[in-house]
N, C-alpha and C positions, 0 to 999 in steps of 0.2 A: 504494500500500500504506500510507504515514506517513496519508493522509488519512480510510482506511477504517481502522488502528488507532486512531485518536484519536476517530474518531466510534464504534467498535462499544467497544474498553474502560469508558469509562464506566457500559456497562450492564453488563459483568463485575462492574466494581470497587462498585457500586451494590448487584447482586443479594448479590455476599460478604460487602459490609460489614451490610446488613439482616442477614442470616443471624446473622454475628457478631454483631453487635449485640442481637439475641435470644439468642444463647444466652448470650451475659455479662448479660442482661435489663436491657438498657440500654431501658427504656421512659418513660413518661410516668408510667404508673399508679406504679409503683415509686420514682421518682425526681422528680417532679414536672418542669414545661416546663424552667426553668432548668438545672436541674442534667442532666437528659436531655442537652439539647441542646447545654452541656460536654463531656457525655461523649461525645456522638455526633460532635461534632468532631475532637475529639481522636483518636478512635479510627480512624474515615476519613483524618486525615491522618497518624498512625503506621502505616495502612498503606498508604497511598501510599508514605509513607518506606520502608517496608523492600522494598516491588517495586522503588523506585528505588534502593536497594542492590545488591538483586537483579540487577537487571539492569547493573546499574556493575560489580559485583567480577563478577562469574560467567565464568571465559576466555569467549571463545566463543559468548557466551548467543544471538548470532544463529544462529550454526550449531545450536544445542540445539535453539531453535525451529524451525527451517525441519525438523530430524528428527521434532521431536514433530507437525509440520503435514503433512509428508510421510508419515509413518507414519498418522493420524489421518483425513485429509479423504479417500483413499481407501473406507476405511471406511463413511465418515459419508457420502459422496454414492453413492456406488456398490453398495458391498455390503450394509449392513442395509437401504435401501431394497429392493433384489428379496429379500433373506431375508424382509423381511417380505413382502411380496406373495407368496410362496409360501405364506408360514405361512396367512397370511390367506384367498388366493383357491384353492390347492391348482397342481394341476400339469395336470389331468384336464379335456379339454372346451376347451382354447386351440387357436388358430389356430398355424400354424407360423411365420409369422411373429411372433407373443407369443414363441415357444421361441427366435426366433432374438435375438430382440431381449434378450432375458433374459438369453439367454448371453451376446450379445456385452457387454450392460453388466458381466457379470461379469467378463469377462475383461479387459475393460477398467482395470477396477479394481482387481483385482488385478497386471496388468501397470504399472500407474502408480504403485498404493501400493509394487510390492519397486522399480519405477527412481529413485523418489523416495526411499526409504528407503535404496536402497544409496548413490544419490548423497552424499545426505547425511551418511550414513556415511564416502565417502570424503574428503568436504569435511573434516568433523571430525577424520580421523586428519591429514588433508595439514597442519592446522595447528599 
């Protein structure tokens, strides 16, 4: 897990800080190369400092995560994938096997996001 957050954050903290960094129009055109690239320092490493605040003071903040990930990656692998294939392919004209597989990913998913969700729930109060 430490190996896969270190290699996938990067592109988090990359995509937010562009984001940021456009909407304060921290550019070239505006600010020319030097002075840009001041601010675009500065800016990426004030917020590196306040996630690593973030995560220092916050009780708990692994337990927060592992809620926000248990509640989430349900979601994200299991359920909008077959919502979208409904939406998209319809329901009408599958094999039975399609309906059984459909369901079972659903149930799936939904069995895993509330055991994952209450876990972590319980995790969080035990603390």
């Amino acid at each position: 897990i430490t190996f896969h957050v270190l290699l996938a954050s990067p592109i988090y903290l990359c995509s937010f800080g562009f984001a940021l960094e456009n909407r304060l129009k921290i550019t070239v055109e505006s600010m020319g190369k030097e002075k840009e690239l001041l601010y675009r320092i500065v800016t990426r490493a004030l917020l590196v400092f306040v996630l690593t605040l973030i995560a220092a003071f916050i009780p708990y903040f692994g337990s927060l995560i592992d809620l926000i990930g248990s509640f989430s990656i349900g979601f994200i692998v299991f359920l909008i994938p077959v919502a979208c294939h409904i939406k998209l392919f319809g329901l009408e004209g599958r094999s039975t096997v399609h309906y059984v597989l459909l369901g079972l990913s659903f149930v799936l998913g939904v069995c895993g996001t509330s055991a994952g969700t209450i876990f972590s729930i319980i995790g969080l109060v035990e603390k």
